[in-house]
Backbone as CSV, one residue per row, in Angstrom:
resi,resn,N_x,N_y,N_z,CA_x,CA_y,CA_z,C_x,C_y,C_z
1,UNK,-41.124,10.955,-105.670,-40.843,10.114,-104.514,-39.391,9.689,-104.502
2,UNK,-38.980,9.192,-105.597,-37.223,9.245,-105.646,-36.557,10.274,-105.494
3,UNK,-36.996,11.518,-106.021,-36.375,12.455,-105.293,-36.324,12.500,-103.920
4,UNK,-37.258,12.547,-103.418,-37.210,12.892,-101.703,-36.819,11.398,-101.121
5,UNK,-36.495,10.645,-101.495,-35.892,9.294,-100.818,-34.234,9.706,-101.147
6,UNK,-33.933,10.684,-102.013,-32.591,10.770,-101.930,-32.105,11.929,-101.112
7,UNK,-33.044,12.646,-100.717,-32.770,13.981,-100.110,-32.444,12.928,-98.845
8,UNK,-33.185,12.182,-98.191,-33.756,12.093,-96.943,-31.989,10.925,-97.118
9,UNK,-31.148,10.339,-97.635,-30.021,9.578,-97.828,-29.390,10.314,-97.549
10,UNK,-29.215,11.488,-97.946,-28.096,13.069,-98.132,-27.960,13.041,-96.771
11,UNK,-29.501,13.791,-96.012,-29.877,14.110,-94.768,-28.909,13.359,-93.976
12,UNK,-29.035,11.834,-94.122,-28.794,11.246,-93.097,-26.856,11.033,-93.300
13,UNK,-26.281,11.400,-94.701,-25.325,10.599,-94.611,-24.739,11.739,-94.115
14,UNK,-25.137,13.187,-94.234,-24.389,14.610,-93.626,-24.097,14.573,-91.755
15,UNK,-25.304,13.912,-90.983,-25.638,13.534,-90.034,-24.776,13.312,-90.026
16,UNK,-24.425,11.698,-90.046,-23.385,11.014,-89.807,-22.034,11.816,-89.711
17,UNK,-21.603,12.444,-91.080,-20.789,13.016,-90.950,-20.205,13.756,-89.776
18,UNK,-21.361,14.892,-89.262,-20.939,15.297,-87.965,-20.720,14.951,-87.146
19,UNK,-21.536,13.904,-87.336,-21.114,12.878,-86.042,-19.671,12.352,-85.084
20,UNK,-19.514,12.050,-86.731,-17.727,11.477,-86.985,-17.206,12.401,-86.895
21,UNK,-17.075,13.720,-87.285,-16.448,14.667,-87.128,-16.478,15.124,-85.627
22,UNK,-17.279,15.568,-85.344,-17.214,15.582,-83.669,-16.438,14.800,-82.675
23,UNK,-16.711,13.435,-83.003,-15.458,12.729,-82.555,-13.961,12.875,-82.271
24,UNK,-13.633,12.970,-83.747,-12.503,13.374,-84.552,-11.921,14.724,-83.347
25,UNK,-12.874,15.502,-83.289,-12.039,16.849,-82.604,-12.145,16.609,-81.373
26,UNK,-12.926,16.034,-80.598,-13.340,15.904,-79.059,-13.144,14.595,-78.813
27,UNK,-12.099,13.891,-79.077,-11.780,12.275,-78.611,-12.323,12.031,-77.118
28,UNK,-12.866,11.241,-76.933,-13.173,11.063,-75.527,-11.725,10.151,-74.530
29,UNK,-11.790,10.582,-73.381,-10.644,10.556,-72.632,-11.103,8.999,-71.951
30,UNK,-10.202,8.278,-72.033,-10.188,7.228,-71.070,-9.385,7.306,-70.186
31,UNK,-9.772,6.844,-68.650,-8.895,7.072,-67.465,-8.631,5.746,-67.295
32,UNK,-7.248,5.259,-66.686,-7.264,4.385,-65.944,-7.654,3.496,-65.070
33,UNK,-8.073,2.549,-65.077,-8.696,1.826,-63.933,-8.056,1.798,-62.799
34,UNK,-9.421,2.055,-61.949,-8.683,2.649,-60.474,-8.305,1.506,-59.679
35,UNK,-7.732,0.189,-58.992,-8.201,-0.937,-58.579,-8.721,-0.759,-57.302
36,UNK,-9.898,-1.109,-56.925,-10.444,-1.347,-56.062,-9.793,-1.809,-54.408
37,UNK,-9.950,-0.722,-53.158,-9.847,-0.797,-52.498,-10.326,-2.225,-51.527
38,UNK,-8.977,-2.804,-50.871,-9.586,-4.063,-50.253,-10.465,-3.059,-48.860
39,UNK,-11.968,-3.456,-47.903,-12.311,-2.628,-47.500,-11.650,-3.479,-46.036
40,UNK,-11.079,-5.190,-46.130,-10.671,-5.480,-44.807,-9.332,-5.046,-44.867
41,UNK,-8.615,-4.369,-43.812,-7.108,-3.883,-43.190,-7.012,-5.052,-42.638
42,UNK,-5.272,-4.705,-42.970,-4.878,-6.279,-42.613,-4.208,-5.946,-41.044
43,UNK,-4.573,-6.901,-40.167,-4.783,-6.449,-38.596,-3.197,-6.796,-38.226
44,UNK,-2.504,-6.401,-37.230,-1.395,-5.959,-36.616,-1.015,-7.387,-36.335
45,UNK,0.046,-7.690,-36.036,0.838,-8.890,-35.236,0.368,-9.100,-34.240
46,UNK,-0.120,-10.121,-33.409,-0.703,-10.559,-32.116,-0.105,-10.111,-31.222
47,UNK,1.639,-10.102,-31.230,2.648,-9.864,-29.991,2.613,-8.439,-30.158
48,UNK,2.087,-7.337,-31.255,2.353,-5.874,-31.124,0.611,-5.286,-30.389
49,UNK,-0.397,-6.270,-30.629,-1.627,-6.249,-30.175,-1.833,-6.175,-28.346
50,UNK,-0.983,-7.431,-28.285,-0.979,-8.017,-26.646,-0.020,-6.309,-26.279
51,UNK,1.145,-5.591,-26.488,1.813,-4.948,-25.946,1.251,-3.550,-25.729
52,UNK,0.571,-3.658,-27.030,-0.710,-2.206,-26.773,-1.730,-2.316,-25.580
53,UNK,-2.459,-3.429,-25.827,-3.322,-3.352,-24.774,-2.498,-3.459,-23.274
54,UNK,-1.600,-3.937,-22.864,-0.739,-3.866,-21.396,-0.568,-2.518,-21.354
55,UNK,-0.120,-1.864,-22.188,0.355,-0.114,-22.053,-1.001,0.288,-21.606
56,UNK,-2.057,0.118,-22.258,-3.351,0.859,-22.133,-3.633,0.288,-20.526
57,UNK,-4.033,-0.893,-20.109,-3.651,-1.295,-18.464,-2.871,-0.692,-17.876
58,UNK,-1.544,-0.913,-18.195,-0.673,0.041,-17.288,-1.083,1.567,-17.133
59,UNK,-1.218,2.085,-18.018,-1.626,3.963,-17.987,-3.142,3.704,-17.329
60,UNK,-3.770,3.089,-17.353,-5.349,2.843,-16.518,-4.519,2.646,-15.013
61,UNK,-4.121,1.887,-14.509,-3.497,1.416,-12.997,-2.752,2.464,-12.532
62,UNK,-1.966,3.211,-13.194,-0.961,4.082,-12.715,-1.517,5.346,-12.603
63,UNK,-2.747,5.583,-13.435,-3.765,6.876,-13.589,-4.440,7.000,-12.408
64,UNK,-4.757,5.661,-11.587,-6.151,5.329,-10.742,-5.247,5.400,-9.405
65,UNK,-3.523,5.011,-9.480,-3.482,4.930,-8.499,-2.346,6.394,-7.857
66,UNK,-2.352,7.254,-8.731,-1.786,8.517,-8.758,-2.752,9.428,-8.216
67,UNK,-4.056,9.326,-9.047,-5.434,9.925,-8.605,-5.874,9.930,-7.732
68,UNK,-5.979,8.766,-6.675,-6.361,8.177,-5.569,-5.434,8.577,-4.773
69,UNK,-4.122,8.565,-4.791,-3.032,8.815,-3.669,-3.754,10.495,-3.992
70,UNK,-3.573,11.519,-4.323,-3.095,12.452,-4.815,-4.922,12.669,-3.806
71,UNK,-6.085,12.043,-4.403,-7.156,12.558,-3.882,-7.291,12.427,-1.888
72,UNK,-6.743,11.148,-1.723,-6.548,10.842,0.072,-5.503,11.623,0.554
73,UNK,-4.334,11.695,0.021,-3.025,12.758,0.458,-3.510,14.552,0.480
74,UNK,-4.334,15.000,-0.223,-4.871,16.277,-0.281,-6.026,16.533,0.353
75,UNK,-6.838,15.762,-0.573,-8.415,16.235,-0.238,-8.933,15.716,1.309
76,UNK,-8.263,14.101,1.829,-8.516,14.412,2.906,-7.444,14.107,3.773
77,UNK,-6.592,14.556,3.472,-5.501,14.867,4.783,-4.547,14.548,5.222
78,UNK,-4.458,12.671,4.760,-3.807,11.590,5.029,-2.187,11.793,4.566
79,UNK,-1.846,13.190,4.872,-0.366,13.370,4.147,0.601,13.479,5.544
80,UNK,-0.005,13.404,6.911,0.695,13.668,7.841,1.501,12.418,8.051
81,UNK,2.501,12.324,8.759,3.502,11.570,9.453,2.917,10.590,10.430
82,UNK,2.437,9.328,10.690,2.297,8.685,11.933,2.766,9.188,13.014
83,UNK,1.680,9.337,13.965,1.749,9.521,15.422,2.993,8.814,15.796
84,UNK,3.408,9.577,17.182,4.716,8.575,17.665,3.796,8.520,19.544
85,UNK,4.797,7.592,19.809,3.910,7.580,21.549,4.184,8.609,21.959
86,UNK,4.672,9.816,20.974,4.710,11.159,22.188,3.116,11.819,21.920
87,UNK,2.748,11.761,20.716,1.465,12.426,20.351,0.453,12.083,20.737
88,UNK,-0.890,12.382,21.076,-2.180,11.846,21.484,-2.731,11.002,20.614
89,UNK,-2.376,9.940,20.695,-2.908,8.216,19.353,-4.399,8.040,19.532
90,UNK,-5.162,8.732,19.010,-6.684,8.557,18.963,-6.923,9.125,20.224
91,UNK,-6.234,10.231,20.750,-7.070,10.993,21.523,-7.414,12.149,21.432
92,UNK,-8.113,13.046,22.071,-8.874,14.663,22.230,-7.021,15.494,22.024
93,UNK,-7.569,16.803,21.509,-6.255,17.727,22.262,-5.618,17.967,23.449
94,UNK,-6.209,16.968,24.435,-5.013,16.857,25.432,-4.555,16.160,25.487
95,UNK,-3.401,16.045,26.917,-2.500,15.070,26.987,-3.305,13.316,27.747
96,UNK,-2.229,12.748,27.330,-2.612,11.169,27.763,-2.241,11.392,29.287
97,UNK,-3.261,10.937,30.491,-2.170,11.039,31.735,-1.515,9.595,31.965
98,UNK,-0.470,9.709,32.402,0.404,8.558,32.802,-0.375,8.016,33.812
99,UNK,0.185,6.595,33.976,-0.418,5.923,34.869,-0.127,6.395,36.331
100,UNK,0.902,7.006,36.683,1.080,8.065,38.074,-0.067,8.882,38.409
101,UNK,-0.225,9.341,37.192,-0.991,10.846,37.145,-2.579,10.078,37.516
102,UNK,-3.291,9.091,36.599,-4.317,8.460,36.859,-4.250,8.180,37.841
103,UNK,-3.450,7.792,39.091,-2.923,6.913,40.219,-3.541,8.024,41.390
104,UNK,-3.104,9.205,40.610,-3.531,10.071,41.705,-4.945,10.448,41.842
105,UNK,-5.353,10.607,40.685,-6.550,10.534,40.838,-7.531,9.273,41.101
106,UNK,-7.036,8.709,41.196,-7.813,7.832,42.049,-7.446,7.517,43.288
107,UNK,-6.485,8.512,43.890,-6.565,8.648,45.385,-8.164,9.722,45.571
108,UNK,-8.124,10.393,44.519,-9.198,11.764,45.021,-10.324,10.728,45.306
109,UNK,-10.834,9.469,44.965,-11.956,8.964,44.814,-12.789,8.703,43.654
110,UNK,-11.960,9.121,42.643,-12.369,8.622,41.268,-12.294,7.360,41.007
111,UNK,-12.943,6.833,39.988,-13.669,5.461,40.025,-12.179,4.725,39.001
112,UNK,-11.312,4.585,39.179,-10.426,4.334,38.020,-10.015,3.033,38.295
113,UNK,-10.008,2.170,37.444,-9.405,0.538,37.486,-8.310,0.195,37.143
114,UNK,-7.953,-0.368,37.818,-6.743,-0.982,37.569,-6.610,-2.256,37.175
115,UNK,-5.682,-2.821,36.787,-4.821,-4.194,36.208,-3.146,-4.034,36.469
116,UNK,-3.573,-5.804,36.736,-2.287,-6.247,37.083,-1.428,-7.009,36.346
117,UNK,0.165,-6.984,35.470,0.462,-8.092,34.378,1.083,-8.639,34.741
118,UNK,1.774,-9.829,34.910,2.961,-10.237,34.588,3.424,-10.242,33.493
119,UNK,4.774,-9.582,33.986,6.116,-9.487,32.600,7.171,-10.213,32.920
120,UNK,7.699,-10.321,32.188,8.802,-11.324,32.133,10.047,-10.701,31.586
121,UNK,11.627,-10.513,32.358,12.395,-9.707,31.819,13.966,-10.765,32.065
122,UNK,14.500,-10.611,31.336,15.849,-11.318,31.805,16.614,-10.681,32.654
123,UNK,17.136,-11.580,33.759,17.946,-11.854,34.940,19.040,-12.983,35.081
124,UNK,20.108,-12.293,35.428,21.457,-13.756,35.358,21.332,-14.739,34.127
125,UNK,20.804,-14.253,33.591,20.480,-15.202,32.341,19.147,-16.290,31.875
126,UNK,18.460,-16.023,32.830,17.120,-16.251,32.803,15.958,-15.662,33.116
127,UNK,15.238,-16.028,32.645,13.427,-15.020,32.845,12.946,-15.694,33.820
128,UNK,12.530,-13.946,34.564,11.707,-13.783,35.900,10.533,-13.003,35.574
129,UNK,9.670,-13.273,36.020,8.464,-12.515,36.339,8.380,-12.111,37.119
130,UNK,7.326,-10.760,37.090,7.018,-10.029,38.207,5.473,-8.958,37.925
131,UNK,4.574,-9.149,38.951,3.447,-8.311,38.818,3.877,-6.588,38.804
132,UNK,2.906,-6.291,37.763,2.941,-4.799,37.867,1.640,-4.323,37.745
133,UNK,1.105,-3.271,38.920,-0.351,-2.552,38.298,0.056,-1.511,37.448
134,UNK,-1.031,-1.423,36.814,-1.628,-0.350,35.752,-2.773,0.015,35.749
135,UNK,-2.590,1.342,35.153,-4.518,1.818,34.586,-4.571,1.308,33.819
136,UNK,-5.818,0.192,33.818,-6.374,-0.127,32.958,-6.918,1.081,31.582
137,UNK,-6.100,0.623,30.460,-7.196,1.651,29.603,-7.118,0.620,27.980
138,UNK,-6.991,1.183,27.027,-7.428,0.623,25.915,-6.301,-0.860,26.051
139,UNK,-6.670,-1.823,25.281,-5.643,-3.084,25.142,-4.457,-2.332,24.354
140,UNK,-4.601,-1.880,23.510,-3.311,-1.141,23.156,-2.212,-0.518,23.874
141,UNK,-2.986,0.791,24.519,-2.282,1.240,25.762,-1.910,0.227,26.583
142,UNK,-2.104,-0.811,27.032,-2.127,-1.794,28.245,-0.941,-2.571,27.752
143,UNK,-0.835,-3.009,26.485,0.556,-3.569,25.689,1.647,-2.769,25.550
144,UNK,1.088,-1.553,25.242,2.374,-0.785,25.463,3.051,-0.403,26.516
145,UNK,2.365,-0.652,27.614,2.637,0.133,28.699,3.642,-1.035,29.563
146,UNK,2.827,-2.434,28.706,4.009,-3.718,29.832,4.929,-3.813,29.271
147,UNK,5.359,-3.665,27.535,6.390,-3.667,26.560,7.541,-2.464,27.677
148,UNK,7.377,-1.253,27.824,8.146,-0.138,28.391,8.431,-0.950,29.797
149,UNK,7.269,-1.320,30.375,7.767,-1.835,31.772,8.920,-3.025,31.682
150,UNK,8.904,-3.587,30.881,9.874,-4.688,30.762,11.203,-4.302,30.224
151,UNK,10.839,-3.449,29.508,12.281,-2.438,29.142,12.882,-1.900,30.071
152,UNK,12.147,-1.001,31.144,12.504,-0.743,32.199,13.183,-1.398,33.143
153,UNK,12.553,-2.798,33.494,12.876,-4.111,34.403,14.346,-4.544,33.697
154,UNK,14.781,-4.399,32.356,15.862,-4.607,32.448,17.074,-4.089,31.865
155,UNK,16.907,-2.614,31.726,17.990,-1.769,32.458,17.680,-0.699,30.998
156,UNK,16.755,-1.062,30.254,16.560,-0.293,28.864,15.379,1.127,29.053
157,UNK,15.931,1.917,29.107,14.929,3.325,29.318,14.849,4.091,27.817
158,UNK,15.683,4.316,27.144,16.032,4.765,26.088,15.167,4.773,24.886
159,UNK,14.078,3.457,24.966,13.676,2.786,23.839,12.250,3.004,24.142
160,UNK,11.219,3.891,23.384,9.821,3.956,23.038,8.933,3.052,22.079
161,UNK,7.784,2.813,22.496,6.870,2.441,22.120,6.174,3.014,20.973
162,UNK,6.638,2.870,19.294,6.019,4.025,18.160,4.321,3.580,18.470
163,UNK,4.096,2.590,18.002,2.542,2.003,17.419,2.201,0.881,18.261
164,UNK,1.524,-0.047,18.045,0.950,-0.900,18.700,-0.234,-1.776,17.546
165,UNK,-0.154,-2.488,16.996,-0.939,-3.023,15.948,-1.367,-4.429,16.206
166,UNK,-2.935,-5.012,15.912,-2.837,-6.289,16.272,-4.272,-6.789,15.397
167,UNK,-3.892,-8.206,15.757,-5.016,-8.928,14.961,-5.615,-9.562,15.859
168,UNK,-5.982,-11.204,15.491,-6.554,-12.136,16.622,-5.406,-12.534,17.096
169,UNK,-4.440,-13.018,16.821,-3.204,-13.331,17.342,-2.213,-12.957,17.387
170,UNK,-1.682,-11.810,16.784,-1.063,-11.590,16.431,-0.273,-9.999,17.112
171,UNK,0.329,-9.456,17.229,0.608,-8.249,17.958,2.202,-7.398,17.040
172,UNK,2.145,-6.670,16.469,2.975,-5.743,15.970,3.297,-4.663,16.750
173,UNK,4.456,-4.807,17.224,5.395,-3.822,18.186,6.180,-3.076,17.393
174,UNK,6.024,-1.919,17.023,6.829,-0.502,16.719,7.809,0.098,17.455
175,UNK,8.724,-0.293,17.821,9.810,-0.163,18.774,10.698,1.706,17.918
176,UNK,11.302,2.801,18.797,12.000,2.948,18.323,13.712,2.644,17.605
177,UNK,14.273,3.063,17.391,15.731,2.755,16.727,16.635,2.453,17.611
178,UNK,17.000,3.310,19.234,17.587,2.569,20.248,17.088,1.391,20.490
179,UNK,16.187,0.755,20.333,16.187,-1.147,20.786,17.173,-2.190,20.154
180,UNK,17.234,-1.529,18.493,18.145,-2.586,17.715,19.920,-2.049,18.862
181,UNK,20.386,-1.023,19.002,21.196,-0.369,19.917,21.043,-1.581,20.935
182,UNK,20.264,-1.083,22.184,19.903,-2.242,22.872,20.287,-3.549,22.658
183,UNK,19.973,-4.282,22.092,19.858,-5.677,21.509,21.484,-6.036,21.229
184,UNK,22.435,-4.826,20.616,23.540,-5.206,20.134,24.591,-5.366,21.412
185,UNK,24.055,-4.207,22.250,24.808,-4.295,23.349,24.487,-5.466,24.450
186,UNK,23.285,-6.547,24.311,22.820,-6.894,25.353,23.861,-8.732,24.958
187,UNK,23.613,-8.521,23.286,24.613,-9.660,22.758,23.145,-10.447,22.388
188,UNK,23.373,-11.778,21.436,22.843,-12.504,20.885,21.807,-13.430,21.962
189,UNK,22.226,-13.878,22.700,21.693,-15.136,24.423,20.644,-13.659,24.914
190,UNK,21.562,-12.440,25.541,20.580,-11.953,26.077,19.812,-11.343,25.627
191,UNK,19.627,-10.733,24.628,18.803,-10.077,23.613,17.696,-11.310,22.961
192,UNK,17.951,-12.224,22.714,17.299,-13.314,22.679,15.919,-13.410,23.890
193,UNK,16.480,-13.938,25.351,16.180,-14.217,26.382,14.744,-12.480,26.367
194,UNK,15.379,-11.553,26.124,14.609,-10.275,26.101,13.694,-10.636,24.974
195,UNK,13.621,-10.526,24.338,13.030,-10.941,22.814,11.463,-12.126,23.522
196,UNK,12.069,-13.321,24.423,11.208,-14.020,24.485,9.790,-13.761,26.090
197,UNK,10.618,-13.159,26.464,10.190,-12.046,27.933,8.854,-11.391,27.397
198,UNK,9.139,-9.953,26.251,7.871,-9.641,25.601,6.906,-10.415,25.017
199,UNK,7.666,-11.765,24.753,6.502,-12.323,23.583,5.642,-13.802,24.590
200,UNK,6.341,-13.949,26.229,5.797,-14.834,26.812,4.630,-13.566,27.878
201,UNK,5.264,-12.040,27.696,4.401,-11.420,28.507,2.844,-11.451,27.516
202,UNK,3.373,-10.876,26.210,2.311,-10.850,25.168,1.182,-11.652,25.546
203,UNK,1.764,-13.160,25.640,0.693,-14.257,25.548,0.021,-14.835,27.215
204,UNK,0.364,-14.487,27.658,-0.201,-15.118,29.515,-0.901,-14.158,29.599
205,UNK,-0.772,-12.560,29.298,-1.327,-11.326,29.679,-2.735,-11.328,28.656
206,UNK,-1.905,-11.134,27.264,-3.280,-10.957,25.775,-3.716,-11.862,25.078
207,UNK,-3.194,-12.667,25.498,-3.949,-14.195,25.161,-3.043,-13.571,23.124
208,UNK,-1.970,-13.169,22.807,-1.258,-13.194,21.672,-0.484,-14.331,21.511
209,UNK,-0.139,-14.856,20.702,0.768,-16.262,20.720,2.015,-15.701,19.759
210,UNK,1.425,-14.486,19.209,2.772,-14.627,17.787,3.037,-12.703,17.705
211,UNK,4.318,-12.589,18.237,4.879,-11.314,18.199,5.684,-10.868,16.821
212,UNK,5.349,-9.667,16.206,6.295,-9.351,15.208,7.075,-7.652,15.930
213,UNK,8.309,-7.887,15.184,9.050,-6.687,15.724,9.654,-5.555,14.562
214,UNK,8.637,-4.435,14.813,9.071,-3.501,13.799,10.512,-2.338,14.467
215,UNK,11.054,-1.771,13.612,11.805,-0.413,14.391,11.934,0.542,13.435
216,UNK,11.359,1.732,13.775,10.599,3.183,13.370,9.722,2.057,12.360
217,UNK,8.835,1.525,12.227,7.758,1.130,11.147,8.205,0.501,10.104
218,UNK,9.775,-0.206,9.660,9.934,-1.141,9.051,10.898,-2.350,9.940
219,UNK,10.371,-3.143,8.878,10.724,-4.890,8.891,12.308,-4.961,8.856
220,UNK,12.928,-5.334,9.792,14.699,-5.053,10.090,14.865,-6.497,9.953
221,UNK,15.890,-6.365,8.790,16.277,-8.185,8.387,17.484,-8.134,8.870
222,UNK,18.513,-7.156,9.108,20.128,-7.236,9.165,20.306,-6.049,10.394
223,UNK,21.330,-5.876,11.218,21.833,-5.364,11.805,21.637,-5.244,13.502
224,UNK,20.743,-6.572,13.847,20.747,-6.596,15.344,21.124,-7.734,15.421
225,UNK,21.228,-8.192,16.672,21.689,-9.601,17.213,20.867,-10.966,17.339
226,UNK,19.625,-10.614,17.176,18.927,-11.420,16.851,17.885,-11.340,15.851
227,UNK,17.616,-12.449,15.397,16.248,-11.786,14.095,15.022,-11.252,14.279
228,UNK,15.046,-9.943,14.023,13.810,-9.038,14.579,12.890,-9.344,13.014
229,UNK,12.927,-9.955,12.228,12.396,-10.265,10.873,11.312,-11.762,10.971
230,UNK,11.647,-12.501,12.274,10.879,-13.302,12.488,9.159,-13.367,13.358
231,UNK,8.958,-14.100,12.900,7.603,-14.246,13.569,7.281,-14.949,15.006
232,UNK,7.743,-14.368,16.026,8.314,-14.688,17.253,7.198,-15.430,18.384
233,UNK,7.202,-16.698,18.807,6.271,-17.026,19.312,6.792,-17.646,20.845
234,UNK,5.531,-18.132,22.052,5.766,-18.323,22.854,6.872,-19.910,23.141
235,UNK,7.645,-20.209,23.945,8.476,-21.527,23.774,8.498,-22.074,24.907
């Protein structure tokens, strides 16, 4: 039994040995500690936050409104030039007849109505009125047609009627580019006196109280004799 209690000491102290020896040749590797990733990012400056999101708005607004022009200008049509009073303004492919031309036909016995305005045009330096018939036709046409007559009444042929625009009170006259012409030559008093002619015909005739004056379709702050930039009412 002492024998084999010393074998079984041997056994174990040879064990060991390899053990240690194994070691010895195959050291085990230690790595570095890795440090641990923080998993919150640390978030941007507020003022570089606010400037991102405006860019992202801006490229949204400028996207929508490029898209949109680009889809109404093409797809449906809206790329043409505004009508001028020479073109048919919301009418068929024919022509508009003048109020002559209607005139005549209603000699044939056609049923056609008429209206009568007073306009108001400067004379010696003051405003006169005077009745004029017309064919009655749209209120538009009917404004435009006493605007020309009053042009006519005082000595201005030159100058067309572009548009005709209106609200409840309100009436937007599209004049062409000879009126500001007009106006310079007529001087400050009489161009004035003219100025208030359309805008007292406007209101006795269309029940309008407040005239604005465009020429070719913008707002003219500088270069006539009186301010065509104002909001011109009856006095």
């Amino acid at each position: 039994m002492a024998r084999r209690r010393v074998d079984d000491l041997e056994m174990e102290r040879e064990f060991e040995e390899r053990v240690e020896g194994n070691h010895r040749r195959s050291p085990v590797r230690r790595y570095p500690d890795i440090p641990k990733r923080d998993k919150k990012k640390p978030k941007p400056p507020l003022l570089l936050r606010l400037l991102a999101w405006c860019g992202v708005i801006l490229f949204c607004f400028v996207a929508g409104y490029v898209g949109t022009e680009y889809i109404v200008m093409n797809i449906f049509g809206f790329d043409k030039p505004w009508p001028t009073s020479d073109s048919n303004v919301g009418k068929n492919d024919f022509d508009v007849p003048t109020n002559e031309e209607l005139a005549d036909l209603g000699a044939l016995g056609l049923d056609i109505q008429k209206a009568t305005f007073s306009v108001f045009y400067p004379m010696d330096g003051e405003l006169i009125s005077e009745n004029v018939d017309v064919i009655s036709r749209t209120l538009e046409d009917n404004i435009q047609e006493a605007v020309l007559r009053i042009l006519k009444l005082s000595g201005i042929d030159t100058v067309s009627v572009l548009h005709v625009f209106r609200d409840i009170e309100t009436v937007y006259l599209d004049l062409s580019t000879p009126f500001m012409e007009a106006l310079n030559e007529l001087g400050g008093q009489a161009g004035t006196l003219l100025i208030n002619g359309i805008v007292r015909t406007m209101n006795e005739n269309f029940s309008l109280t407040k005239v604005r004056f465009l020429v070719d379709s913008k707002i003219v702050s500088s270069g006539a004799s009186v301010d065509l930039a104002a909001v011109w009412q009856p006095q």
